[in-house]
MARSE-835342 format. One record per residue (C-alpha): residue number from 1; residue in one letter; chain; x negated, y negated, z. Coordinates in steps of 0.02 Angstrom, whole numbers. Layout:
! residues N
<atom nr="NUM" rest="A" kette="A" xx="X" yy="Y" zz="Z"/>
...
END
This chain:
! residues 284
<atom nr="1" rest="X" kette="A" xx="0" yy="0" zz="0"/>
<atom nr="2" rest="X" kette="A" xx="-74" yy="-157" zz="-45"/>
<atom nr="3" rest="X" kette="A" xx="-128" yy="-276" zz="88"/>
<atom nr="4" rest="X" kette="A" xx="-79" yy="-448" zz="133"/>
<atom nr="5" rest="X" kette="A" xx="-192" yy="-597" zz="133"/>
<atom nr="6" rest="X" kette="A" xx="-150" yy="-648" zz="316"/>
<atom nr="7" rest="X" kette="A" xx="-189" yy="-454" zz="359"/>
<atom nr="8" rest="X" kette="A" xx="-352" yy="-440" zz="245"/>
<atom nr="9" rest="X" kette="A" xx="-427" yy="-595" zz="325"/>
<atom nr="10" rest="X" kette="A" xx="-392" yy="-535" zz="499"/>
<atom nr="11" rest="X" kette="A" xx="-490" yy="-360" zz="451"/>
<atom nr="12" rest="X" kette="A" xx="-631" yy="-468" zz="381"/>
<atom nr="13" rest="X" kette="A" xx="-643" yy="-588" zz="502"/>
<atom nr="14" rest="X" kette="A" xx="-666" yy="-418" zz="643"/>
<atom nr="15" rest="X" kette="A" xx="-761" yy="-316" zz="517"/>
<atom nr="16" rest="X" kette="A" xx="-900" yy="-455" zz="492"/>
<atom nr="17" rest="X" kette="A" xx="-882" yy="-543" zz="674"/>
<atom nr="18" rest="X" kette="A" xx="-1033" yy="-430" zz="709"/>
<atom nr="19" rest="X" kette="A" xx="-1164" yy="-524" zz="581"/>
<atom nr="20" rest="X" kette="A" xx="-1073" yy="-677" zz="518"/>
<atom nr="21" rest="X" kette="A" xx="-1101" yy="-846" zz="603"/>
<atom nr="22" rest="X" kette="A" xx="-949" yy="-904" zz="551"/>
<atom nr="23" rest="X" kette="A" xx="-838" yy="-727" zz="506"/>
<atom nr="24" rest="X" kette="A" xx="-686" yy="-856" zz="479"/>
<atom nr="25" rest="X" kette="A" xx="-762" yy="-957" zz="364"/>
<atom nr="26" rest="X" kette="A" xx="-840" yy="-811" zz="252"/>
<atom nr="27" rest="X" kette="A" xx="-694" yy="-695" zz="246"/>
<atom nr="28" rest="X" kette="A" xx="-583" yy="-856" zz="185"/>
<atom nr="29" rest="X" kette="A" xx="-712" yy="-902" zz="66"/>
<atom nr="30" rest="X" kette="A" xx="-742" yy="-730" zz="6"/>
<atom nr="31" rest="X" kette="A" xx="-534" yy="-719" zz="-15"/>
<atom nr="32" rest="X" kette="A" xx="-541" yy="-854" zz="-102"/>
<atom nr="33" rest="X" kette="A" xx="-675" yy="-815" zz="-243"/>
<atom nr="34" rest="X" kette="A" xx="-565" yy="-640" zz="-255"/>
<atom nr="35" rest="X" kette="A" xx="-383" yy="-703" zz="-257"/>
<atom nr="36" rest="X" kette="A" xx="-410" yy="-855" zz="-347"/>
<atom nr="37" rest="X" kette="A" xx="-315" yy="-960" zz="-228"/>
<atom nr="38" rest="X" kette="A" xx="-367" yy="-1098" zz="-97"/>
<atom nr="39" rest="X" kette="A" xx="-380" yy="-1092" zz="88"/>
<atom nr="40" rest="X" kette="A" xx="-222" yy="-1194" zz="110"/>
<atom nr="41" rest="X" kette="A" xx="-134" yy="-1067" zz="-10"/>
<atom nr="42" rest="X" kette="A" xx="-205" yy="-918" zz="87"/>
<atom nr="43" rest="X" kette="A" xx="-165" yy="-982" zz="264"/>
<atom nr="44" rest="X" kette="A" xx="17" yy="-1063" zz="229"/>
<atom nr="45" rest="X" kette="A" xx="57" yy="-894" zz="119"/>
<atom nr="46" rest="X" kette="A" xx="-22" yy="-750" zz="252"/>
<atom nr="47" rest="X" kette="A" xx="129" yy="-640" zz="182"/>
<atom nr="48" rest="X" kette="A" xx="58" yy="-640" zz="2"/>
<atom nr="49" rest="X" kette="A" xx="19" yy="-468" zz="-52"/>
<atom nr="50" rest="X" kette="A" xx="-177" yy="-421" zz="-153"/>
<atom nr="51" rest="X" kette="A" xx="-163" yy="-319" zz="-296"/>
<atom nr="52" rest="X" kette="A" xx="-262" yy="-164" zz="-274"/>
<atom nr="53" rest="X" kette="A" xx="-395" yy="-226" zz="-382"/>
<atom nr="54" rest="X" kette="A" xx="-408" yy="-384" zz="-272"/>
<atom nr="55" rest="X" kette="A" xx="-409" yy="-273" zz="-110"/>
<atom nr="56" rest="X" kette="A" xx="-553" yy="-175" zz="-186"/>
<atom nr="57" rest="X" kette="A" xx="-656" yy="-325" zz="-230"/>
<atom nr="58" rest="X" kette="A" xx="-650" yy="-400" zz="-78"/>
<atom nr="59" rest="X" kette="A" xx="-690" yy="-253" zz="18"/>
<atom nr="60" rest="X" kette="A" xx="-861" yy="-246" zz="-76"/>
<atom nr="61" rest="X" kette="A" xx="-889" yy="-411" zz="-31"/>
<atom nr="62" rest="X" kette="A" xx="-850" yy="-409" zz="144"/>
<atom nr="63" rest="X" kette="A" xx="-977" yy="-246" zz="154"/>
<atom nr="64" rest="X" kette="A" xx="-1108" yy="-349" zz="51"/>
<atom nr="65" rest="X" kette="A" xx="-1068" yy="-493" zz="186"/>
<atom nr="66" rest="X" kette="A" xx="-1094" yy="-382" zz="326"/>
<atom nr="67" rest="X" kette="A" xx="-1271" yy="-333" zz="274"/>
<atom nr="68" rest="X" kette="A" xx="-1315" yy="-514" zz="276"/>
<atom nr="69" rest="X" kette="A" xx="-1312" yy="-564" zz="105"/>
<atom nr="70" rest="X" kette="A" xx="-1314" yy="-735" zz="67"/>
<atom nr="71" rest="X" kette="A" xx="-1115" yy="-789" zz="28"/>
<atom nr="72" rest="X" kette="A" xx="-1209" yy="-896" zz="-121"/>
<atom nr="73" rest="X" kette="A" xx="-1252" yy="-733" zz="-184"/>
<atom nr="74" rest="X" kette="A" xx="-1095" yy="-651" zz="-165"/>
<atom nr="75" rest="X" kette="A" xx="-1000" yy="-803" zz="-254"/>
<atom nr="76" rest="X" kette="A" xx="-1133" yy="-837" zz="-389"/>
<atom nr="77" rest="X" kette="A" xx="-1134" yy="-1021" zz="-334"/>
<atom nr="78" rest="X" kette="A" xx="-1182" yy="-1160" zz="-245"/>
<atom nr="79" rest="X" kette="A" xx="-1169" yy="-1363" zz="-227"/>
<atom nr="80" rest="X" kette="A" xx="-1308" yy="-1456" zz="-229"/>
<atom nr="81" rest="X" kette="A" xx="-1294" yy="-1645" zz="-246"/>
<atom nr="82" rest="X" kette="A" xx="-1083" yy="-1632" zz="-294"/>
<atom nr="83" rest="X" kette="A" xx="-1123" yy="-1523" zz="-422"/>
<atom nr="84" rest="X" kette="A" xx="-1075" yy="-1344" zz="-437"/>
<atom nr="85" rest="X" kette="A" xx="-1231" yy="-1227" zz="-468"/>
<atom nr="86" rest="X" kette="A" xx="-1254" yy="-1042" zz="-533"/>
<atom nr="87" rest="X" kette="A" xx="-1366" yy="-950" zz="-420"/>
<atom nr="88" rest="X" kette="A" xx="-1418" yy="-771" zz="-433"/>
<atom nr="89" rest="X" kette="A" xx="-1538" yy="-679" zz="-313"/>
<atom nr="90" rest="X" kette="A" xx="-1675" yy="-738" zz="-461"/>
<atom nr="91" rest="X" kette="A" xx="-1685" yy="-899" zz="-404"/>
<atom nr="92" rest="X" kette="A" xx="-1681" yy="-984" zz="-237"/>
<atom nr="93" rest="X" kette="A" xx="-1492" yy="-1055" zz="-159"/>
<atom nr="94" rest="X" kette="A" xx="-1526" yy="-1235" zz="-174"/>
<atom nr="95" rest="X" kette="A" xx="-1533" yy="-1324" zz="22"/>
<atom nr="96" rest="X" kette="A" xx="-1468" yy="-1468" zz="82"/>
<atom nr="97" rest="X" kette="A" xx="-1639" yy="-1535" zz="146"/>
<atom nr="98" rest="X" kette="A" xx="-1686" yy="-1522" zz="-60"/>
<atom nr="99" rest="X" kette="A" xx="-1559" yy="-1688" zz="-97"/>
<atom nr="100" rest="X" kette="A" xx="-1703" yy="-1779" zz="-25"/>
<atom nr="101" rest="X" kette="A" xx="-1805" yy="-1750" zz="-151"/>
<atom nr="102" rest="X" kette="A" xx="-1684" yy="-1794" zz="-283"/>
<atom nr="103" rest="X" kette="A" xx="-1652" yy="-1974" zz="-156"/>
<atom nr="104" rest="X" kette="A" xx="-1826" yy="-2013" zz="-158"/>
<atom nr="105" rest="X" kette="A" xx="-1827" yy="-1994" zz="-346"/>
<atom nr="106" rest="X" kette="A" xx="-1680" yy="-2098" zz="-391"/>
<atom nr="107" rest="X" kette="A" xx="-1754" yy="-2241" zz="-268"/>
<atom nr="108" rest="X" kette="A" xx="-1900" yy="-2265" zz="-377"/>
<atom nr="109" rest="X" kette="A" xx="-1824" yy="-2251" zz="-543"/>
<atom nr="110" rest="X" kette="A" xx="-1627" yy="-2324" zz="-587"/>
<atom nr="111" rest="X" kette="A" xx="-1513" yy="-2279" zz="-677"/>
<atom nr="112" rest="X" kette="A" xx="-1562" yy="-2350" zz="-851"/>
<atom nr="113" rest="X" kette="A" xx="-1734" yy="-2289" zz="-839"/>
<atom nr="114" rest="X" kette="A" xx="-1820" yy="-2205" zz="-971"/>
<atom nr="115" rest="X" kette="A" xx="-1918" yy="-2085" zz="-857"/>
<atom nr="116" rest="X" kette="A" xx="-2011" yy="-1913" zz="-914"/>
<atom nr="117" rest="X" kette="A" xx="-1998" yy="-1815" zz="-796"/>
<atom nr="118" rest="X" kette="A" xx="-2064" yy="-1633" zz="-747"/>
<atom nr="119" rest="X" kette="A" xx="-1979" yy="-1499" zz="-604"/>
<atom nr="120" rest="X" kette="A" xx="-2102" yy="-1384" zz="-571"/>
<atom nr="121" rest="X" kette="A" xx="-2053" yy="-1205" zz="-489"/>
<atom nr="122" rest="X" kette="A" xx="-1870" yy="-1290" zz="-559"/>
<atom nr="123" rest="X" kette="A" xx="-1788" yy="-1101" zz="-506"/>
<atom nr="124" rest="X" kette="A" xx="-1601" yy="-1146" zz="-516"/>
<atom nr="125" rest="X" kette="A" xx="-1630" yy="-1297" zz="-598"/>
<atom nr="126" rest="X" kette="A" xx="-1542" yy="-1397" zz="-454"/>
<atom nr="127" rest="X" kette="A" xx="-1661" yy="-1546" zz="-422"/>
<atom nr="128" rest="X" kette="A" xx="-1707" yy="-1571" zz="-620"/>
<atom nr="129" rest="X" kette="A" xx="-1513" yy="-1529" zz="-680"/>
<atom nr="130" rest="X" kette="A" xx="-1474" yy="-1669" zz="-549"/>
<atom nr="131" rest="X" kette="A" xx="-1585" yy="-1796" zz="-587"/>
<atom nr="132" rest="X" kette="A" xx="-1537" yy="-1785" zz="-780"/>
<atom nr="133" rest="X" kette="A" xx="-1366" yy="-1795" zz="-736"/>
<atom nr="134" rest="X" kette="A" xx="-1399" yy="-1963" zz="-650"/>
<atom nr="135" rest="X" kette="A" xx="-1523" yy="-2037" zz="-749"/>
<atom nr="136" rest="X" kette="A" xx="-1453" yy="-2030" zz="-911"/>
<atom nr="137" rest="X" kette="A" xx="-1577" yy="-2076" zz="-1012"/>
<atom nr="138" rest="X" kette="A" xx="-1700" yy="-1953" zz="-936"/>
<atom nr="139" rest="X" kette="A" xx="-1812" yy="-1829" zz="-1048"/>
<atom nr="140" rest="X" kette="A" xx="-1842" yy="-1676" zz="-907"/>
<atom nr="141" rest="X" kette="A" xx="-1961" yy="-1514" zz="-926"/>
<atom nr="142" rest="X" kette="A" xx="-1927" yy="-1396" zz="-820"/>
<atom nr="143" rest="X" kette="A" xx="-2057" yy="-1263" zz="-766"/>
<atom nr="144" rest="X" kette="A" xx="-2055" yy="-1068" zz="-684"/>
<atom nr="145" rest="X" kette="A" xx="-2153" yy="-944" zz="-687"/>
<atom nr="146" rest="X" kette="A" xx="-1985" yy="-830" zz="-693"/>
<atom nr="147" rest="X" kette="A" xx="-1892" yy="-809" zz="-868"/>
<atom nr="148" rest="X" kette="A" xx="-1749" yy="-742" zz="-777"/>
<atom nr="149" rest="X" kette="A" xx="-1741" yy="-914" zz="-646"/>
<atom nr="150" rest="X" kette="A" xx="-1780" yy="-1017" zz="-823"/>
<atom nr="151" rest="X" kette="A" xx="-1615" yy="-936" zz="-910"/>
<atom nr="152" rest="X" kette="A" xx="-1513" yy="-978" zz="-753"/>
<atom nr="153" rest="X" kette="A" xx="-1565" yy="-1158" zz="-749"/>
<atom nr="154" rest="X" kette="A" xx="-1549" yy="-1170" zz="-922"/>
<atom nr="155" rest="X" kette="A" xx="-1359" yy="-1100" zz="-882"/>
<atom nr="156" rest="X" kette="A" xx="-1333" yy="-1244" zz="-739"/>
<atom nr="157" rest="X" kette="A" xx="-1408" yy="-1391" zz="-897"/>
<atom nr="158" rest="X" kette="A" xx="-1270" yy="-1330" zz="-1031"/>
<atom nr="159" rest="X" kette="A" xx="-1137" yy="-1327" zz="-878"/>
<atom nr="160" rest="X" kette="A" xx="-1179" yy="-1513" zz="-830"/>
<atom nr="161" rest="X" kette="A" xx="-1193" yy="-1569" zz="-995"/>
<atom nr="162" rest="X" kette="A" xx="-1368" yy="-1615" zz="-1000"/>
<atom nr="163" rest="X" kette="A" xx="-1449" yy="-1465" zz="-1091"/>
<atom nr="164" rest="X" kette="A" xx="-1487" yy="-1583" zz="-1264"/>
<atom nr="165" rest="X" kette="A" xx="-1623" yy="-1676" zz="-1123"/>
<atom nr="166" rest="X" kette="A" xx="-1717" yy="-1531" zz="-1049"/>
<atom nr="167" rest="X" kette="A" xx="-1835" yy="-1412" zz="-1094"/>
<atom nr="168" rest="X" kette="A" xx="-1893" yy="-1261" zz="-1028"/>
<atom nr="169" rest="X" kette="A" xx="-2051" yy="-1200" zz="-1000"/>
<atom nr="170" rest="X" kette="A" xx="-2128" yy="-1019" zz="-937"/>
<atom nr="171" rest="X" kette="A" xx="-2263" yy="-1094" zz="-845"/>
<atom nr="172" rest="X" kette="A" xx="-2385" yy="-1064" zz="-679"/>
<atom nr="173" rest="X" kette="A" xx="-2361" yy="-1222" zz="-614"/>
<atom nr="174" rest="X" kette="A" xx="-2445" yy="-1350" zz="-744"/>
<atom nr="175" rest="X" kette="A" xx="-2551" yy="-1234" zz="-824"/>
<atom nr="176" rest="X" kette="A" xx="-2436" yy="-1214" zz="-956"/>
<atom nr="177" rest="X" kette="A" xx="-2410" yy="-1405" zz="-1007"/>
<atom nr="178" rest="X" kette="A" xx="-2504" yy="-1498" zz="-1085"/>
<atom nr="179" rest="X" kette="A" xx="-2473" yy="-1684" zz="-1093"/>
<atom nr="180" rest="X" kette="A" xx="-2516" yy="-1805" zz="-982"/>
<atom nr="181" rest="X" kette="A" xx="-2376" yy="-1959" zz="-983"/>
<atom nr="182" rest="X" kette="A" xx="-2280" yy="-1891" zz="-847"/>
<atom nr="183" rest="X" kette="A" xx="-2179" yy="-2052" zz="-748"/>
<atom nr="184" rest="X" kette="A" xx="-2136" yy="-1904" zz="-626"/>
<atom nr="185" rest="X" kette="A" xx="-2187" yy="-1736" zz="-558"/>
<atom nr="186" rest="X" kette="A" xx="-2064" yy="-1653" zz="-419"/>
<atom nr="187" rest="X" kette="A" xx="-2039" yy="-1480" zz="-355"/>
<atom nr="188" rest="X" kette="A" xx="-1984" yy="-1402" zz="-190"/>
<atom nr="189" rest="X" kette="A" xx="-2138" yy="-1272" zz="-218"/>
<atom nr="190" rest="X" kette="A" xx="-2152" yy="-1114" zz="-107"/>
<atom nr="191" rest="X" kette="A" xx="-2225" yy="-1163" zz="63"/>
<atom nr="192" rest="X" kette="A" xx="-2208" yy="-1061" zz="213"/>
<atom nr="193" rest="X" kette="A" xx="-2355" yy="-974" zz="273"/>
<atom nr="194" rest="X" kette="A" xx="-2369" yy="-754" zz="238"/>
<atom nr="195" rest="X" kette="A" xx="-2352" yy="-707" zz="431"/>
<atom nr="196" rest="X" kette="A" xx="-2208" yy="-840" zz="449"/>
<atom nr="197" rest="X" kette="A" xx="-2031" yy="-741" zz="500"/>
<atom nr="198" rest="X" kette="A" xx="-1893" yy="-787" zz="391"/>
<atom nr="199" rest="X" kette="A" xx="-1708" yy="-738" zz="435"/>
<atom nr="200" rest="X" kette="A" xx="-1648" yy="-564" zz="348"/>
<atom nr="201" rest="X" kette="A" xx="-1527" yy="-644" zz="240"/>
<atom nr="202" rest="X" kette="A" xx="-1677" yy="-746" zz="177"/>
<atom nr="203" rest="X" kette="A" xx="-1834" yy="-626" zz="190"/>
<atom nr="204" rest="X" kette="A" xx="-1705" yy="-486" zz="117"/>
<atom nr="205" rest="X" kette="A" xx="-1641" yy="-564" zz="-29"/>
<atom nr="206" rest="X" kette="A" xx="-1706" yy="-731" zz="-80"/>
<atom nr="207" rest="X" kette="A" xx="-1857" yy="-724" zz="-195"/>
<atom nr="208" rest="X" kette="A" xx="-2029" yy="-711" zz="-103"/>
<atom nr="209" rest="X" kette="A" xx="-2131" yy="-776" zz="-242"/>
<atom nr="210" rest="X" kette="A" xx="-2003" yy="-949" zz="-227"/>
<atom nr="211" rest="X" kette="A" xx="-2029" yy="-960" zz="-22"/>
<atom nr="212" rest="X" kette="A" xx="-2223" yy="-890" zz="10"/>
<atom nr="213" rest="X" kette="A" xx="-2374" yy="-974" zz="-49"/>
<atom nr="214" rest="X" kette="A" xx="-2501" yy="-870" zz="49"/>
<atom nr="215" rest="X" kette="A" xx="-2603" yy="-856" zz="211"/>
<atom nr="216" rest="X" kette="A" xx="-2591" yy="-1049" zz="252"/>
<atom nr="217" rest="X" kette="A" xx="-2418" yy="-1109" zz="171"/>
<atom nr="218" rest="X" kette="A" xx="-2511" yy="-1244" zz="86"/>
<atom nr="219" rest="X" kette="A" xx="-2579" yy="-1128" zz="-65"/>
<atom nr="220" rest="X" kette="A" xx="-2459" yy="-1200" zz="-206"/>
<atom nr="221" rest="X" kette="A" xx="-2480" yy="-1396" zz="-144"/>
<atom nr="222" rest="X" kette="A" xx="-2682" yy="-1347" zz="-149"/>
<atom nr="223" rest="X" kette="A" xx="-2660" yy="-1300" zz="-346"/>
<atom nr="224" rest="X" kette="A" xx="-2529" yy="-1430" zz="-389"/>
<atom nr="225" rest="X" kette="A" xx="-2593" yy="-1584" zz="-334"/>
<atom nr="226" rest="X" kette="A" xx="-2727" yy="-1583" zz="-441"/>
<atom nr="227" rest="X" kette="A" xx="-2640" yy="-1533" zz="-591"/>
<atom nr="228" rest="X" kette="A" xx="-2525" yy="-1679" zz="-568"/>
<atom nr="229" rest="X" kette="A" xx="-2645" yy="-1793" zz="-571"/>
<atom nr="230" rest="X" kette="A" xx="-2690" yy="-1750" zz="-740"/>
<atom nr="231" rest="X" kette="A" xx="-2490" yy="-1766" zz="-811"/>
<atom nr="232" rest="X" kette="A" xx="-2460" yy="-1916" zz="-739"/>
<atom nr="233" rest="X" kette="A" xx="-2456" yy="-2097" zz="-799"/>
<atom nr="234" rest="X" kette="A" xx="-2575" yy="-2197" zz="-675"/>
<atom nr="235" rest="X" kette="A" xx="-2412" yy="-2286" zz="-623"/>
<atom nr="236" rest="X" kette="A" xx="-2315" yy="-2104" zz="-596"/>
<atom nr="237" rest="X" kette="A" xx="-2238" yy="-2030" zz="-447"/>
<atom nr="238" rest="X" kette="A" xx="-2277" yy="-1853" zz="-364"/>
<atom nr="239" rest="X" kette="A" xx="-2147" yy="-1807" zz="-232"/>
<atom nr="240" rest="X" kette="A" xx="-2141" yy="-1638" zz="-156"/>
<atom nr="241" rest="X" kette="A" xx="-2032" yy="-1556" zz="-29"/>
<atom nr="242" rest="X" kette="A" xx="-2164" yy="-1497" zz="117"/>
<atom nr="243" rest="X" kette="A" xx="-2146" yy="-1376" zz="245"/>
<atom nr="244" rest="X" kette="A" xx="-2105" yy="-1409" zz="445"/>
<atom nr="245" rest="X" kette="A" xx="-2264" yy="-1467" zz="508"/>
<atom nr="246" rest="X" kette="A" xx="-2346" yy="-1482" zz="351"/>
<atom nr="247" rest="X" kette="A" xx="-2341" yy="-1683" zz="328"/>
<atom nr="248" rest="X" kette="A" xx="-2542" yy="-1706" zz="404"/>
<atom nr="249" rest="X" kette="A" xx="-2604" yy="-1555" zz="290"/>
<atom nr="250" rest="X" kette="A" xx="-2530" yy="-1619" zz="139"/>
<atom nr="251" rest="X" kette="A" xx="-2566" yy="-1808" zz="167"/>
<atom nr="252" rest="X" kette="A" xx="-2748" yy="-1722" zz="188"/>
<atom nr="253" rest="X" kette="A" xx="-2718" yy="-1643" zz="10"/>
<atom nr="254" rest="X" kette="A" xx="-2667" yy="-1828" zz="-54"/>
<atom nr="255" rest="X" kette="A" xx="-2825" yy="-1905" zz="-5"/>
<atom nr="256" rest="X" kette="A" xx="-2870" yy="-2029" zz="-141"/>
<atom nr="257" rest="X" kette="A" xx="-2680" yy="-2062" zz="-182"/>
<atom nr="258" rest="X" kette="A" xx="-2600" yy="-2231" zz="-154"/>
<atom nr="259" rest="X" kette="A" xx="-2424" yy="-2277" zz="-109"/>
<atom nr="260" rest="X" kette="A" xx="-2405" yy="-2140" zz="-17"/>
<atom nr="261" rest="X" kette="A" xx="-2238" yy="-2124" zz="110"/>
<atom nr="262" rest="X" kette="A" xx="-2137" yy="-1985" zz="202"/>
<atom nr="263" rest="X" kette="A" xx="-1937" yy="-1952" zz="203"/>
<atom nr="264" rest="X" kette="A" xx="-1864" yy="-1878" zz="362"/>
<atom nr="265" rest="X" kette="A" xx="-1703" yy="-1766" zz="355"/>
<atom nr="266" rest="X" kette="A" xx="-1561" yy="-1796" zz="452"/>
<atom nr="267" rest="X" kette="A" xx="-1656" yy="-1718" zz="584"/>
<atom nr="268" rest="X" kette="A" xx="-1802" yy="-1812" zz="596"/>
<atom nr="269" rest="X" kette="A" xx="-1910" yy="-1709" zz="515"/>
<atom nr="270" rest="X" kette="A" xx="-2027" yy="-1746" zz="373"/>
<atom nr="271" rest="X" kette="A" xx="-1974" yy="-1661" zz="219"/>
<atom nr="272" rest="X" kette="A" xx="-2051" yy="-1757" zz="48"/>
<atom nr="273" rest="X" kette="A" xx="-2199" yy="-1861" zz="-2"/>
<atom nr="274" rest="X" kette="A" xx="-2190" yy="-1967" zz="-107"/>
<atom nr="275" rest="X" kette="A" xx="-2392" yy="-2042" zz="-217"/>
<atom nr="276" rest="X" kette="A" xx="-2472" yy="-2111" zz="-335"/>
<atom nr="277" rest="X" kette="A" xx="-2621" yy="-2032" zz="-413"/>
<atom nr="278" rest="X" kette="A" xx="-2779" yy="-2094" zz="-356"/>
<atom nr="279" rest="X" kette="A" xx="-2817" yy="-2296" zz="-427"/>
<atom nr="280" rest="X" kette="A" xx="-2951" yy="-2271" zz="-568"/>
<atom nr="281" rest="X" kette="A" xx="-3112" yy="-2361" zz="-491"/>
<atom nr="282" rest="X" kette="A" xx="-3168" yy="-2503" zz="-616"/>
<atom nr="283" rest="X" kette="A" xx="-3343" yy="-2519" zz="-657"/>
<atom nr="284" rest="X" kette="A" xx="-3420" yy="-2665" zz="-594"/>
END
């Protein structure tokens, strides 16, 4: 006998009270990306019967729930910056702490700017689908070493409507390009350290070559740094996501740069630098 909605969400919400944070929240979110409806439909309407097919769907994803998997996974998507991203378990779920990156970027450069810009380790495509999206008049390349993360973001430019701009390249970091009139170079690059313990939704299922850089955590910003020196315009910008307790390593790694400056998150914590490369020295 097919279920009801009010009586499949009170099953979920018991079955996955044991791993969920919020088991409320995920079974009605779940229910929703089954049934097609929304949570006001599903909670006003508790007498509305699943179709079998709809029962066995979301049982699946209540068990995939219940061993931790991300819900981004489970759904295929996620917001970043009000827009509505495809996200696969090739490509890291886009964070909230991220949109800084795409601030810092949009308070050096307006919206009429012609800027070339370059997203390296792009993954989804979140922060360089974003930034084309709001600066129109953008030209963005955006780099991984993943074909399968390139194909997704490449999915997420054609959604937003800004696939014409971007281009897509199969790179290891800047290796791969080879220009050098970069107005911008951003990435949220993998930085936490080998030994560091992630949580098992994350360690289990996220990509490790998008979260660990190696012994130290600073690997990746070791290797890029240097190689965005050599894209950018003397007058460009470099801003990186960093790590918790990463801000005096990295401003170490930006020794020589100019114009250098921190953003906090909401929590106080510093999460991007911002530089300019290093002021050519003028023979006297």
């Amino acid at each position: 006998m097919p279920a009801s909605t009010g009586e499949a969400l009170q099953a979920a919400r018991a079955r996955l009270a044991a791993t969920s944070r919020d088991p409320g929240r995920d079974a009605e979110m779940l229910l929703t990306h089954v049934s097609g409806w929304d949570k006001a439909a599903l909670l006003t309407h508790p007498e509305r019967l699943l179709s079998a097919q709809q029962s066995s769907l979301f049982e699946s994803l209540v068990t995939r729930r219940m061993a931790r998997e991300p819900m981004q996974y489970i759904t295929g998507a996620q917001e970043f910056f009000g827009l509505l991203f495809e996200v696969s378990p090739d490509v890291l779920i886009p964070r909230p702490e991220t949109e800084h990156v795409v601030e810092a970027t949009l308070e050096h450069f307006g919206r009429e700017a012609k800027v070339r810009l370059v997203d390296v380790g792009t993954g989804s495509g979140a922060i360089a689908v974003v930034i084309a999206h709001a600066l129109p008049q953008s030209q963005v390349t955006a780099v991984d070493l993943s074909p399968a993360a390139l194909e997704v973001a490449r999915r997420n430019a054609e959604r937003h409507g800004v696939l014409q701009r971007m281009t897509f390249v199969q790179s290891n970091l800047l290796a791969g390009i080879d220009r050098a009139d970069f107005d911008l170079v951003v990435s949220n690059p993998p930085y936490v350290a080998d030994g560091d313990v992630l949580e098992p939704q994350v360690f289990n299922y996220e990509p490790h070559s998008a979260l660990y850089a190696g012994p130290t955590g600073l690997e990746v910003y070791e290797r890029l740094i240097p190689q965005a020196c050599k894209v950018l315009k003397p007058d460009g910008w470099l801003i990186l996501e960093i790590g918790f307790g990463q801000q005096q390593a990295v401003q170490a790694l930006l020794d020589g740069w100019h114009a250098m400056s921190f953003v906090n998150d909401l929590q106080g914590i510093p999460r991007v630098v911002c530089a300019q490369p290093p002021l050519l020295e003028i023979p006297s």
